[in-house]
C-alpha positions, 0 to 999 in steps of 0.5 A: 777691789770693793771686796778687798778693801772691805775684807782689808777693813773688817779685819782691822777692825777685829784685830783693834777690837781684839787687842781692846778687850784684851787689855791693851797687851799685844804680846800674846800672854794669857793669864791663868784662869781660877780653878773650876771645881765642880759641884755636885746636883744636890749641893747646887739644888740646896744652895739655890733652895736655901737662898729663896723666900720659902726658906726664910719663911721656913726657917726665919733670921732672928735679926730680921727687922720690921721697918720701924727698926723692931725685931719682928717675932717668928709668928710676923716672920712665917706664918704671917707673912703666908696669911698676908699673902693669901690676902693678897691673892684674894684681892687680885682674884676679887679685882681680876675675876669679879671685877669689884673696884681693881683700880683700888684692890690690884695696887693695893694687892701688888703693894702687899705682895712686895711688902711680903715677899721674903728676902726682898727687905723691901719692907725692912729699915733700908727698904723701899717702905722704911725709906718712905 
């Protein structure tokens, strides 16, 4: 009789999530689904490409912002932002592995790396450091 009433309760319970995440409708009608297409390896490999930071170091946004609401040149855009993070990489190996002051270099470090990272806008006008 337990195993019946427990049976009885689990498949009320499925039945009312069920018509839950339906919608509400009980009738049974299925809406049609968007078409999927399929893409091919190589335009799935160059959409996700073109949408990290090596891109936008490689090829940069002539309306990217600094923080004060400036444009910022090419140089500020690739190169620079590749230099300031070998800078950053340097103060995590001086705090990490010599041991020189890394309650001061690794937050120092961490906060450069963000600042730079591309795509992030974490230090453009809306950003984290624009807002401070």
């Amino acid at each position: 009789m337990k195993v019946l009433l427990i049976k009885f309760f689990t498949l009320f319970m499925l039945l009312g999530v069920s018509s839950v995440y339906a919608g509400g409708s009980t009738h049974g009608v299925a809406e049609a689904a968007p078409e999927y297409h399929v893409k091919p390896f190589s335009e799935m490999i160059g959409g996700f490409l073109e949408s990290t930071g090596i891109n936008a170091m490689i090829n940069p946004d002539p309306n990217e912002m600094s923080s004060h609401g400036e444009k910022m040149s090419d140089f500020h855009k690739g190169w620079g932002r590749i230099i300031m993070i070998l800078v950053t990489f340097l103060l995590f190996y001086l705090a990490i592995a010599k041991g020189f002051e890394p309650l001061l270099l690794l937050p120092i470090g961490f906060g450069g790396l963000l600042a730079n990272i591309p795509v992030a806008g974490i230090a453009g006008p809306d950003g984290f450091l624009g807002i401070i």
